[in-house]
PyMOL Python script that loads the backbone (N, CA, C, O; Angstrom):
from pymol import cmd

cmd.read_pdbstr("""\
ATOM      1  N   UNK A   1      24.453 -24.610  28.343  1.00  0.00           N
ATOM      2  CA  UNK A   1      25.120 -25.898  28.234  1.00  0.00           C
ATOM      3  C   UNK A   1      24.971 -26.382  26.783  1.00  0.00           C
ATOM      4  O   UNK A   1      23.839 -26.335  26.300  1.00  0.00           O
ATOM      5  N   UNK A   2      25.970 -26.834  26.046  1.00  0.00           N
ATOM      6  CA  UNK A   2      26.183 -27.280  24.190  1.00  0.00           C
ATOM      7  C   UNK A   2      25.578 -28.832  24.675  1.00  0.00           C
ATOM      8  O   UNK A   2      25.082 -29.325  25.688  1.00  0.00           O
ATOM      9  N   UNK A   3      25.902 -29.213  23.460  1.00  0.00           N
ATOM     10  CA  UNK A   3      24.987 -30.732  23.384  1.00  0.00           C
ATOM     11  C   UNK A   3      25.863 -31.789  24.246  1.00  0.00           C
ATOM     12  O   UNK A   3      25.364 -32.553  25.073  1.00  0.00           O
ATOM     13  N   UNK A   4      27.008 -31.731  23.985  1.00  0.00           N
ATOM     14  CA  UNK A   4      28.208 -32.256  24.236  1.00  0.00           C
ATOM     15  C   UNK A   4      28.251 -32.442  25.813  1.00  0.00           C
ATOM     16  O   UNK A   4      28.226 -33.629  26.138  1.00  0.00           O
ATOM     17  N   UNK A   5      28.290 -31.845  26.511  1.00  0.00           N
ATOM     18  CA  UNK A   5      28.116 -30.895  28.070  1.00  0.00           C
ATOM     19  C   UNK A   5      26.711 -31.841  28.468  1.00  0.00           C
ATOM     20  O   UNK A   5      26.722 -32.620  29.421  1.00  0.00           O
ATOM     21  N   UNK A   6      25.766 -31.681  27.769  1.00  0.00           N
ATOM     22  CA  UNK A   6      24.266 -32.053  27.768  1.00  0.00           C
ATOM     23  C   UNK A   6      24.321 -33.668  27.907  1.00  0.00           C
ATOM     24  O   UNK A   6      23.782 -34.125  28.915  1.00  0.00           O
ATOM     25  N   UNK A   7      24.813 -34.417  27.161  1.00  0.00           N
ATOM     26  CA  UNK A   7      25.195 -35.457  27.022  1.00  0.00           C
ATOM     27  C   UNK A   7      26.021 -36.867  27.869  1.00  0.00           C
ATOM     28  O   UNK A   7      25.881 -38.031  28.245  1.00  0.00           O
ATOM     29  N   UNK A   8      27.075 -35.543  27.793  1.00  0.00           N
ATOM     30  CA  UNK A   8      27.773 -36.208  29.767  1.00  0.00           C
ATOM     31  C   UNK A   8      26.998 -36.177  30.803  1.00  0.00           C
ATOM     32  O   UNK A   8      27.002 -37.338  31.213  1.00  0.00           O
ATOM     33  N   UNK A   9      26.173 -35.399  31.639  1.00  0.00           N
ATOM     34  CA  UNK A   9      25.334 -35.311  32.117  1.00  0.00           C
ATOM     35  C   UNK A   9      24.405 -36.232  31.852  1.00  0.00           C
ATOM     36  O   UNK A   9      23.984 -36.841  32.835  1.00  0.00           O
ATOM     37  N   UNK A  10      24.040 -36.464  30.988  1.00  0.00           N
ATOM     38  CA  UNK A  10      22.771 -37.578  30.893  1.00  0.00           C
ATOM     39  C   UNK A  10      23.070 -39.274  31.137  1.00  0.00           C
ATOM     40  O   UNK A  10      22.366 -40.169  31.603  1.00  0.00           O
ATOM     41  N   UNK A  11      24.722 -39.242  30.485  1.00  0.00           N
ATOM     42  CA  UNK A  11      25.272 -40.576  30.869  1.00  0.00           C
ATOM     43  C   UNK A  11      25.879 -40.405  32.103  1.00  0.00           C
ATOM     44  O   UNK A  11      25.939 -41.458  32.737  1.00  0.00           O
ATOM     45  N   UNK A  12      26.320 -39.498  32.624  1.00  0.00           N
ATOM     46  CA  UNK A  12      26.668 -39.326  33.852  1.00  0.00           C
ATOM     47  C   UNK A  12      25.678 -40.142  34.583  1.00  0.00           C
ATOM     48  O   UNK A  12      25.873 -41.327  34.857  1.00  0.00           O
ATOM     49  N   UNK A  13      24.255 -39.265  34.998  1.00  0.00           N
ATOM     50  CA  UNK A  13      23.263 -39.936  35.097  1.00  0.00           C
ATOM     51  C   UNK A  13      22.698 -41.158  34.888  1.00  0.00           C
ATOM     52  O   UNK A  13      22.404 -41.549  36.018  1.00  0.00           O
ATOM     53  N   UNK A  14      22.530 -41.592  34.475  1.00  0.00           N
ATOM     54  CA  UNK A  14      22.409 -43.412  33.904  1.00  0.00           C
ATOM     55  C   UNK A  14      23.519 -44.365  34.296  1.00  0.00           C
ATOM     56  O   UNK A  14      23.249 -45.483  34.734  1.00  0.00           O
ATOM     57  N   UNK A  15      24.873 -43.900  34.132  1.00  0.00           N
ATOM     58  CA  UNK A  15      25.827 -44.623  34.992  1.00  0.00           C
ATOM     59  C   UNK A  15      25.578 -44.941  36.561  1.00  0.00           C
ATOM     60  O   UNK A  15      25.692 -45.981  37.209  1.00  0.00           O
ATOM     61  N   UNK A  16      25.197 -43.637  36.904  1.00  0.00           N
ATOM     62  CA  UNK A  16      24.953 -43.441  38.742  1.00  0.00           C
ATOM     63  C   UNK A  16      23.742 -44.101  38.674  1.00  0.00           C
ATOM     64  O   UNK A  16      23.620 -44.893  39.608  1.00  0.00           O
ATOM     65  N   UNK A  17      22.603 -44.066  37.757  1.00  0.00           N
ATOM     66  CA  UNK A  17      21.554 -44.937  38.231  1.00  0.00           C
ATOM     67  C   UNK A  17      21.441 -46.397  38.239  1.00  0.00           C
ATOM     68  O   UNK A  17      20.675 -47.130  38.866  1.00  0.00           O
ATOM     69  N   UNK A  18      22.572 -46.712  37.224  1.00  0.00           N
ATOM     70  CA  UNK A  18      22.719 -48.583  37.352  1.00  0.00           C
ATOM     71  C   UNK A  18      23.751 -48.907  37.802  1.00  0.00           C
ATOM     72  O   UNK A  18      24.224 -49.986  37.447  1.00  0.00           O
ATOM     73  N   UNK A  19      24.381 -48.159  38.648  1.00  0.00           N
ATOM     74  CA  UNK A  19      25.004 -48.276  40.302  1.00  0.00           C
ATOM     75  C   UNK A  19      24.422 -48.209  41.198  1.00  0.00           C
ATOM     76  O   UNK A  19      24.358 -49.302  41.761  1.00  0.00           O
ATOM     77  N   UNK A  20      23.806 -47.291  41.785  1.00  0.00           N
ATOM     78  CA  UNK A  20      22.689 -47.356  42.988  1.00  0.00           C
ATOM     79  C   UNK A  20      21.460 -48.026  42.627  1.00  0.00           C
ATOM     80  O   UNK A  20      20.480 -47.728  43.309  1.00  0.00           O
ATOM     81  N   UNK A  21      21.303 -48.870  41.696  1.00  0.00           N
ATOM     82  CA  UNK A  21      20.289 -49.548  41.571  1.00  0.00           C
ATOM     83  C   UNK A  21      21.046 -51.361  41.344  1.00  0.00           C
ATOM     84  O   UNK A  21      20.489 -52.335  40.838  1.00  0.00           O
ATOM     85  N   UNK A  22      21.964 -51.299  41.729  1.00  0.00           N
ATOM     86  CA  UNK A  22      23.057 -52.676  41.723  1.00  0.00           C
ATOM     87  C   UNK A  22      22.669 -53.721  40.180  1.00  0.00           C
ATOM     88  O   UNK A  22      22.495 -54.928  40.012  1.00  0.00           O
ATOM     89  N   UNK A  23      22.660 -52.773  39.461  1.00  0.00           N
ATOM     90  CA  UNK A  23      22.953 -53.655  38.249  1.00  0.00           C
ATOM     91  C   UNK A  23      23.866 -54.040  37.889  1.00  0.00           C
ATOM     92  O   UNK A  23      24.881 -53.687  38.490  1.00  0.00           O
ATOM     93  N   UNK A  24      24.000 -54.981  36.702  1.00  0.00           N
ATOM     94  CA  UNK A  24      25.054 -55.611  35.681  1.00  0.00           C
ATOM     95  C   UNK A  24      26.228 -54.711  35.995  1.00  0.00           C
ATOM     96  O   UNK A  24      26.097 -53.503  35.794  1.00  0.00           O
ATOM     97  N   UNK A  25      27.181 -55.114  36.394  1.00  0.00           N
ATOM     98  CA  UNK A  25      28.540 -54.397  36.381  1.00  0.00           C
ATOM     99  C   UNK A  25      29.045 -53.966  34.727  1.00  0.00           C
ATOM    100  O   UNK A  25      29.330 -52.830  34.349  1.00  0.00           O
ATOM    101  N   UNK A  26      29.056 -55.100  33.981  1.00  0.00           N
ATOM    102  CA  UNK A  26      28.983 -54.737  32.615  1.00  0.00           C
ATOM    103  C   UNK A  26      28.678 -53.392  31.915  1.00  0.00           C
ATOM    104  O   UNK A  26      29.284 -52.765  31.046  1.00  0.00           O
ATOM    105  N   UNK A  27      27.161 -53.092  32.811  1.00  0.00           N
ATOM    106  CA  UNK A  27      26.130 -52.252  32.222  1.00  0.00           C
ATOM    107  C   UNK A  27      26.821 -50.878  32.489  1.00  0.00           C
ATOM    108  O   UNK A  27      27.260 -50.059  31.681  1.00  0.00           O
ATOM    109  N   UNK A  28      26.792 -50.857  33.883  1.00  0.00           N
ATOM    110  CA  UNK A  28      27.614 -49.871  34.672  1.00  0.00           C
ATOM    111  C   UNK A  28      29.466 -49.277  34.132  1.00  0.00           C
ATOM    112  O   UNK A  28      29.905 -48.128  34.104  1.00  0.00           O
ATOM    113  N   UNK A  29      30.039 -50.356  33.839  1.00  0.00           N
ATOM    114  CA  UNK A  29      30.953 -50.010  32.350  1.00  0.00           C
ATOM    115  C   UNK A  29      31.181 -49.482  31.307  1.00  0.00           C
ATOM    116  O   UNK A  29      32.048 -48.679  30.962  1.00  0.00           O
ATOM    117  N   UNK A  30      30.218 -50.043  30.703  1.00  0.00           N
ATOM    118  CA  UNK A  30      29.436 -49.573  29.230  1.00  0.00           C
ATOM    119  C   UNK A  30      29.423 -47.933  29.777  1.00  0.00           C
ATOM    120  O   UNK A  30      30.396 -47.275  29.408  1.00  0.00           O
ATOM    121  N   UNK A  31      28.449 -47.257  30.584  1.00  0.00           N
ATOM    122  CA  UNK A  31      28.276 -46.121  30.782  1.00  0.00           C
ATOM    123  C   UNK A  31      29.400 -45.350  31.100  1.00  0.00           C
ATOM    124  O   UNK A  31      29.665 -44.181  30.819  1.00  0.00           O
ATOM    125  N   UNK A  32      30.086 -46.291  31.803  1.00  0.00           N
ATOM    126  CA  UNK A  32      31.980 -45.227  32.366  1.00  0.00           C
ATOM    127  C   UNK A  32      32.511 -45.430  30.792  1.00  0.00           C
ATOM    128  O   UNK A  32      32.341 -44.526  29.974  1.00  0.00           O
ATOM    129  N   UNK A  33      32.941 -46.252  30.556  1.00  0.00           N
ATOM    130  CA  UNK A  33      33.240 -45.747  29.284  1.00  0.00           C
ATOM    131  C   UNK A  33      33.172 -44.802  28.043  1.00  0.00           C
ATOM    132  O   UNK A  33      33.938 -44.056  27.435  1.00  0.00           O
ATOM    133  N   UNK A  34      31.622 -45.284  27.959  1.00  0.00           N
ATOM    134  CA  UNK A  34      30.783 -43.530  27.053  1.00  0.00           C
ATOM    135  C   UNK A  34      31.191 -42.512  27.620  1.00  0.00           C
ATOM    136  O   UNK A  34      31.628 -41.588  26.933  1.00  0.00           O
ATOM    137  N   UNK A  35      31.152 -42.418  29.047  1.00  0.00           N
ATOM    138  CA  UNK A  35      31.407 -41.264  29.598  1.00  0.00           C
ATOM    139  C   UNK A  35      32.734 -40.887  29.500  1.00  0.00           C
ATOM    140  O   UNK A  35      32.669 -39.683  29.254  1.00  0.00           O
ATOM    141  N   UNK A  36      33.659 -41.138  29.536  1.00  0.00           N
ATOM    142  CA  UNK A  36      35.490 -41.046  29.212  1.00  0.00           C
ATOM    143  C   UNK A  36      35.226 -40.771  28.209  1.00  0.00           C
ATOM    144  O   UNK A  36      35.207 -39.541  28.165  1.00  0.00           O
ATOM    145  N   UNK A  37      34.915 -41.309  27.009  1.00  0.00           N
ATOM    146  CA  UNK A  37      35.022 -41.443  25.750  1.00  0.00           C
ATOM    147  C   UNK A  37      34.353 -39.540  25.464  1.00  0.00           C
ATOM    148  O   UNK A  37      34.936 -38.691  24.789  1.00  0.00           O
ATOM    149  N   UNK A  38      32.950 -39.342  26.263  1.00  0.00           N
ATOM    150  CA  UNK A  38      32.820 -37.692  25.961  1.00  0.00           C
ATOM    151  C   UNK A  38      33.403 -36.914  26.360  1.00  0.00           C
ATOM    152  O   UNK A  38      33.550 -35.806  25.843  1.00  0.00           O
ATOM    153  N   UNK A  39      34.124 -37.489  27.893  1.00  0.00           N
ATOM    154  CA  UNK A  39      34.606 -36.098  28.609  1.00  0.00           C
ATOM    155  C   UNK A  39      36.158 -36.165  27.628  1.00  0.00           C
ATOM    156  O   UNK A  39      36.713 -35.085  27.431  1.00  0.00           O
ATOM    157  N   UNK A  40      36.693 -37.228  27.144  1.00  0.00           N
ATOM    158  CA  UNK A  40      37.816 -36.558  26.253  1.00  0.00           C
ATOM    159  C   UNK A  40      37.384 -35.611  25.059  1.00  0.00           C
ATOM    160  O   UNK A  40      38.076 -34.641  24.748  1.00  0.00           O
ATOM    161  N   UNK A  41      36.497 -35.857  24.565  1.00  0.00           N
ATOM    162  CA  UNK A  41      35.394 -34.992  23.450  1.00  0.00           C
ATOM    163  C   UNK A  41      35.903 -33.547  23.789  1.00  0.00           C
ATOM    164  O   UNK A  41      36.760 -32.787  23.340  1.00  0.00           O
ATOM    165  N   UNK A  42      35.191 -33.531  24.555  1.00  0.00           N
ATOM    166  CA  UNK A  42      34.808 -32.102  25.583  1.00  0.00           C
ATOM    167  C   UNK A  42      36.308 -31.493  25.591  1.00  0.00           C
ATOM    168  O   UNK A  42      36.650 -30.435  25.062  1.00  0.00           O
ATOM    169  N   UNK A  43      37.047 -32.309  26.239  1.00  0.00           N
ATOM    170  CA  UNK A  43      38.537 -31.801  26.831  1.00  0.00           C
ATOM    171  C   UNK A  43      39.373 -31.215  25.108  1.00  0.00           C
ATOM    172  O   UNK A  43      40.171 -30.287  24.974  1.00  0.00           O
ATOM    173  N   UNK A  44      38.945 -31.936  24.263  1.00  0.00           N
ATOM    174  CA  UNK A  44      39.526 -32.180  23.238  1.00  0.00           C
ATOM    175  C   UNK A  44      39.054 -30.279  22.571  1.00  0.00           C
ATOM    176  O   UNK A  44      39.788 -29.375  22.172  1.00  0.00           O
ATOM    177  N   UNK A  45      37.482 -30.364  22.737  1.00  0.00           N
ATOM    178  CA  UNK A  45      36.908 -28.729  21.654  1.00  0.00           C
ATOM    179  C   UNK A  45      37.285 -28.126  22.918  1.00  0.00           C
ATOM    180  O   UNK A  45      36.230 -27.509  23.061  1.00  0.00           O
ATOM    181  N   UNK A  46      38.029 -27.786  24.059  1.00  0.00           N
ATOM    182  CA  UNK A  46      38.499 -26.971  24.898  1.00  0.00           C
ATOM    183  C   UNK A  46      39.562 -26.508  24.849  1.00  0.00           C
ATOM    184  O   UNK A  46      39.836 -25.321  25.027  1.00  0.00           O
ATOM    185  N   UNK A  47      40.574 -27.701  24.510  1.00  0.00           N
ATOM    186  CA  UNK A  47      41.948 -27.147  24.285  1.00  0.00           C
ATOM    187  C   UNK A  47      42.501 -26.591  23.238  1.00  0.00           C
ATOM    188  O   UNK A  47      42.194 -27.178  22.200  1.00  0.00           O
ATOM    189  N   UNK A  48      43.188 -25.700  23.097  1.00  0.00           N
ATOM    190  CA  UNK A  48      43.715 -25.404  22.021  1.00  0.00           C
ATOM    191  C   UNK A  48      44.922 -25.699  20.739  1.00  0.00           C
ATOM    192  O   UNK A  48      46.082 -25.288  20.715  1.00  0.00           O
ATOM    193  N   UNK A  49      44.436 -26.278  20.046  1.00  0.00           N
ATOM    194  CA  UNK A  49      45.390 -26.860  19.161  1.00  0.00           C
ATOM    195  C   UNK A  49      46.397 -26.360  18.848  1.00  0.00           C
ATOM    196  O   UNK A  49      46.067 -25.230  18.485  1.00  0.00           O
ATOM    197  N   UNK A  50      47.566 -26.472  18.733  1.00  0.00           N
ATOM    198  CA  UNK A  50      49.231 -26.059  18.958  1.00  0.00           C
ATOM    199  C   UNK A  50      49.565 -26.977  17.327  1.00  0.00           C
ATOM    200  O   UNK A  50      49.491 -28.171  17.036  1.00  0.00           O
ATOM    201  N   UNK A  51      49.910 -25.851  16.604  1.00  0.00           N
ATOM    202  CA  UNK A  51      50.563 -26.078  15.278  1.00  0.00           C
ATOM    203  C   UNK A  51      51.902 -26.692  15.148  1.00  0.00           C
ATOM    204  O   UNK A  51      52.838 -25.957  15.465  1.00  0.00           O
ATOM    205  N   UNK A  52      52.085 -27.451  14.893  1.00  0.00           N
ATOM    206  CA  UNK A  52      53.600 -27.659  14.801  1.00  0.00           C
ATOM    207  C   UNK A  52      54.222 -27.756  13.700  1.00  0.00           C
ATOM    208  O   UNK A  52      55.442 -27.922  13.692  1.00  0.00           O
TER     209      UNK A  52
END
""", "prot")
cmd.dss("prot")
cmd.show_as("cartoon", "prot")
cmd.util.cbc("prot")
cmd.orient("prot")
């Protein structure tokens, strides 16, 4: 697993824990967001760039 991969996972994690632990909705945001924000990362060094 690259750092990147490593990373989602960890906010993955922390999102799900200040959900099942009924925190700040805010807080719980904050983390979906980071998390979108890597998994486009990710999606992004996966695909292959098309020259035009």
């Amino acid at each position: 697993m690259n750092y990147l991969e490593e990373k989602i996972e960890e906010t993955r994690q922390k999102m799900y824990d200040c959900y099942s632990k009924g925190q700040d909705y805010h807080q719980v945001l904050k983390f979906s967001q980071e998390l979108d924000h890597l998994l486009n990362e990710l999606t992004e060094t996966k695909t292959p760039q098309i020259n035009r």
